[in-house]
C-alpha positions as CSV (number, residue, x, y, z in Angstrom):
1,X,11.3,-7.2,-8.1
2,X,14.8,-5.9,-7.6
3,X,16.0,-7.8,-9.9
4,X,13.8,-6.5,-12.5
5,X,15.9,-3.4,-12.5
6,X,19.1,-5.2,-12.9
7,X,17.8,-7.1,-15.7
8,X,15.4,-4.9,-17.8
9,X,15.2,-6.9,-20.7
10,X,14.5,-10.2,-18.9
11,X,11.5,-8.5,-16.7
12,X,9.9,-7.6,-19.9
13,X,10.1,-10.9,-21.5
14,X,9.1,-12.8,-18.4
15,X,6.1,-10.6,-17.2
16,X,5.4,-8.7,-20.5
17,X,5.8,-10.7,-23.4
18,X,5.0,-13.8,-22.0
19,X,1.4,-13.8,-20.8
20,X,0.7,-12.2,-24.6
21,X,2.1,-15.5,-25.8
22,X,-0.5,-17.7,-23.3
23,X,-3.2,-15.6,-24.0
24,X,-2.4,-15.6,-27.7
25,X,-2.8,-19.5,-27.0
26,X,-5.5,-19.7,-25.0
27,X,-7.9,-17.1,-27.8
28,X,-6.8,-20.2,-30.3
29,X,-8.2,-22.8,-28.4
30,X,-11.2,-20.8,-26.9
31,X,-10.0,-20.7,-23.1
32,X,-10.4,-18.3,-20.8
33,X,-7.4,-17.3,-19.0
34,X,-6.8,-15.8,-15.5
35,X,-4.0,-12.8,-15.4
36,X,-2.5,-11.9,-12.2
37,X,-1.3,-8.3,-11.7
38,X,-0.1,-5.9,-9.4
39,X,-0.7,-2.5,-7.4
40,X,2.5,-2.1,-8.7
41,X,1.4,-0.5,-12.1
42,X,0.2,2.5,-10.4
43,X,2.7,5.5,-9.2
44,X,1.5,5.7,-5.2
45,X,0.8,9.3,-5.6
46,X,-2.7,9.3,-5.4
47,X,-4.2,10.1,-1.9
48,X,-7.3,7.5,-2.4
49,X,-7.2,3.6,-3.2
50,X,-6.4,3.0,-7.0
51,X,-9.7,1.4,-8.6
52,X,-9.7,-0.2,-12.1
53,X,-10.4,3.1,-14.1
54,X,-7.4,5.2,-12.2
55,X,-4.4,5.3,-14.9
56,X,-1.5,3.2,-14.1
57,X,2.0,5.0,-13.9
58,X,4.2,2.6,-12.9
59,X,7.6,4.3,-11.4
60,X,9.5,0.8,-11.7
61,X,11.2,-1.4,-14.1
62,X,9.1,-4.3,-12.6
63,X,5.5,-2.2,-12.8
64,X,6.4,-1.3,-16.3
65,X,6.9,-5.1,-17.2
66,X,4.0,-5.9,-15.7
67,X,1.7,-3.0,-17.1
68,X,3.1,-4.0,-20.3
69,X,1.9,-7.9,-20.0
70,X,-1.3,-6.3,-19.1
71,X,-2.0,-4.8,-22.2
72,X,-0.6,-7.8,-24.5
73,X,-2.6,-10.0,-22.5
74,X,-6.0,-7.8,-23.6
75,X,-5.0,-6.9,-27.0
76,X,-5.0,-10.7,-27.9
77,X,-8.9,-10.4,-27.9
78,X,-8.8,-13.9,-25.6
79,X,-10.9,-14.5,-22.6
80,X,-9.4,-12.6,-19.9
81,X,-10.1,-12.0,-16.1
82,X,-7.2,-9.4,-15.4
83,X,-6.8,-9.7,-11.5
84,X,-4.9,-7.2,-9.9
85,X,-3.5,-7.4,-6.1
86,X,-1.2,-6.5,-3.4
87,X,0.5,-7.6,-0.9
88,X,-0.8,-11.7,-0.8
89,X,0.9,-13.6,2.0
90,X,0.2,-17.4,3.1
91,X,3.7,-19.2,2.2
92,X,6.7,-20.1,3.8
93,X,8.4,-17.7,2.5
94,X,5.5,-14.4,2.4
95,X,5.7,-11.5,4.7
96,X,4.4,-12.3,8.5
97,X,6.0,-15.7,7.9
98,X,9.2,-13.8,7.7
99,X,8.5,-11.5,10.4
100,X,8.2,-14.1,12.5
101,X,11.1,-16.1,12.0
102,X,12.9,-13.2,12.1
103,X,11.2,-12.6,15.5
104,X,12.0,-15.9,16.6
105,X,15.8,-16.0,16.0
106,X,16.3,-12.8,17.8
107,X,16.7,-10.5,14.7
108,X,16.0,-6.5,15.6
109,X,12.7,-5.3,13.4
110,X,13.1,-2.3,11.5
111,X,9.8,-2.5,9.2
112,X,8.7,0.6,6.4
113,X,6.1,2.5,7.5
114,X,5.4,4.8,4.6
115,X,4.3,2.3,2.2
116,X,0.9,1.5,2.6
117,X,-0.9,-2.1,1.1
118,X,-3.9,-4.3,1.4
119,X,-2.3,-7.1,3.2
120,X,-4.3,-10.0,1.1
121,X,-4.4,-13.4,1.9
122,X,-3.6,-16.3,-0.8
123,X,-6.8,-18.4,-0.2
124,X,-9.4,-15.7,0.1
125,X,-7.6,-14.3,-3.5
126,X,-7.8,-17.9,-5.3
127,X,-11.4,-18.1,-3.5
128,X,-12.2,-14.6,-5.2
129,X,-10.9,-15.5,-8.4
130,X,-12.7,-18.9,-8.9
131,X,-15.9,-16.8,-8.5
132,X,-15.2,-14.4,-10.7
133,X,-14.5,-17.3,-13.5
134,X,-17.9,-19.0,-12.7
135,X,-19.5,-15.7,-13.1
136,X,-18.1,-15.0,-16.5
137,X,-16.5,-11.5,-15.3
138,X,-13.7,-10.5,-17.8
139,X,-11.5,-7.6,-17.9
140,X,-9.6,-5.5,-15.1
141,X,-10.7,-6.3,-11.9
142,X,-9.0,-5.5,-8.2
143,X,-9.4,-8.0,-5.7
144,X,-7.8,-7.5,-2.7
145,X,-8.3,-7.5,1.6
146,X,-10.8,-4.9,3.4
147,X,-8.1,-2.4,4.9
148,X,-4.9,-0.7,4.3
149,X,-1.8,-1.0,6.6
150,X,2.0,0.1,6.4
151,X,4.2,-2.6,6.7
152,X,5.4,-1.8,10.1
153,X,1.5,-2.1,11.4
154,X,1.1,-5.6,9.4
155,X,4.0,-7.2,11.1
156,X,3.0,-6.2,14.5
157,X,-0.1,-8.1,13.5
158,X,1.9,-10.8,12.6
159,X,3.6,-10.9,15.4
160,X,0.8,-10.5,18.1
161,X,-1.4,-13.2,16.3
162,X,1.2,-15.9,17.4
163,X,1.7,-14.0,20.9
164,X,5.3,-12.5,20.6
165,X,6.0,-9.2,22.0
166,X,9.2,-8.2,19.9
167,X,9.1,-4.4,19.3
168,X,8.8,-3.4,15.5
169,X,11.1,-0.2,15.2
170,X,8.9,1.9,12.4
171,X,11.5,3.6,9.5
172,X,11.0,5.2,6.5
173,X,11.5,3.9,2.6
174,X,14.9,5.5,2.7
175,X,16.0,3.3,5.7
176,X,16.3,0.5,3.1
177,X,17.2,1.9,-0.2
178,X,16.1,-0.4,-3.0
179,X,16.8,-1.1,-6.7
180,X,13.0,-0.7,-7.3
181,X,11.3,2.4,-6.0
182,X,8.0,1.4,-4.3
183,X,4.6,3.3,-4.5
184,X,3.8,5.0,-0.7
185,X,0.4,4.7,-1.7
186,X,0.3,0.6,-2.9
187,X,-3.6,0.5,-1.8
188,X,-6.1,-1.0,-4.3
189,X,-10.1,-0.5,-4.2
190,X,-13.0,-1.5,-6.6
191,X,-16.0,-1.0,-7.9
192,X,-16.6,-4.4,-10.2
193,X,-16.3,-6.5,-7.3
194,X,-16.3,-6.4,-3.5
195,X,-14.0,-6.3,-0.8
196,X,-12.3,-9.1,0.6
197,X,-12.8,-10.3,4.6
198,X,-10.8,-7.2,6.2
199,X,-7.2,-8.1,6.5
200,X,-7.0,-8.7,10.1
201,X,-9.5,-11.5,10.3
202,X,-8.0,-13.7,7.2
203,X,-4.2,-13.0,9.3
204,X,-5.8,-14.4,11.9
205,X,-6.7,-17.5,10.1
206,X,-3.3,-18.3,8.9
207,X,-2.1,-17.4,12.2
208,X,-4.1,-20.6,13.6
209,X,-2.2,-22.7,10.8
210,X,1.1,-22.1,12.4
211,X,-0.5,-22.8,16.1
């Protein structure tokens, strides 16, 4: 995401241009396509959960990119189920997984607090989107876990799922200044679909996979 900002005109093509070409494709052929998107398209400023009919304001060069493959993607006229998300952990390489190596090798946590997500977990969001396909729904839909958390709250989830007690020293955004500003408010809602299991019980689940 970072290096978005460094490289403005690469971000567009990747995550702009790009899925206008597939869906371009895909409305030639007569397939249906599945967009993934971001909570990043929206500014953070709003006090409630974004749902699909709040306006995106992205405050990034990365949300802009990837506001702008949005609307390629539906301007092709293809088949399109436009998911958008937040947060999705599950690899090696995602959040907790992080936190607790990180934990592990006797790094000091210092974790954002004023950023606030829907922790989402990778299977229940490819479970989610499979139904949508099967159920024909097209167009802008938010699909993420039951719950918001800062990130300072999800990684002492993380970290108390596999039993390890290293504190998690809360800062603010400024504590880590980044290329790409991040929404405070990165939390996502719906009303064309439902809420996923609530956050805690799917970290639990991948928590088991590393037992």
């Amino acid at each position: 995401m970072d290096l978005a900002e460094k490289e403005p005109t690469l971000a567009r093509a990747v995550n702009g241009e790009g899925p206008g070409i597939v869906a371009a494709a895909c409305r030639r052929h007569g397939a249906a396509l599945v967009h993934f998107s971001t909570n990043f398209v929206f500014d953070g400023a709003h006090h409630e959960p974004y749902i699909e009919a709040d306006e995106a304001s992205p405050i990034s060069v990365y949300g802009r990119s990837k506001l702008e493959g949005e609307r390629r993607v539906l301007e092709t006229g293809a088949q399109v189920l436009l998911i958008r998300t937040a947060a999705v952990f599950g690899g090696p390489r995602s959040f907790p997984q992080r936190i607790v190596d990180r934990a592990r090798s006797g790094e000091k946590l210092r974790v954002v607090s004023d950023q606030r997500v829907n922790p989402t977990y990778a299977k229940d969001l490819a479970a989610a989107a499979v139904e949508l396909v099967e159920g024909g729904t097209a167009g802008i839909v938010h699909v993420v876990a039951e719950g918001c958390a800062g990130w300072d709250d999800f990684a002492r989830a993380a970290l108390e799922e596999l039993g390890l007690s290293e504190p998690v020293e809360s800062v603010r955004s400024g504590a880590y200044p980044s290329a790409a500003q991040r929404p405070l408010n990165g939390c996502l809602a719906t009303t064309r679909y439902r809420a996923l299991r609530p956050w805690r019980e799917a970290l639990h689940e991948w928590a088991l996979g590393l037992k």
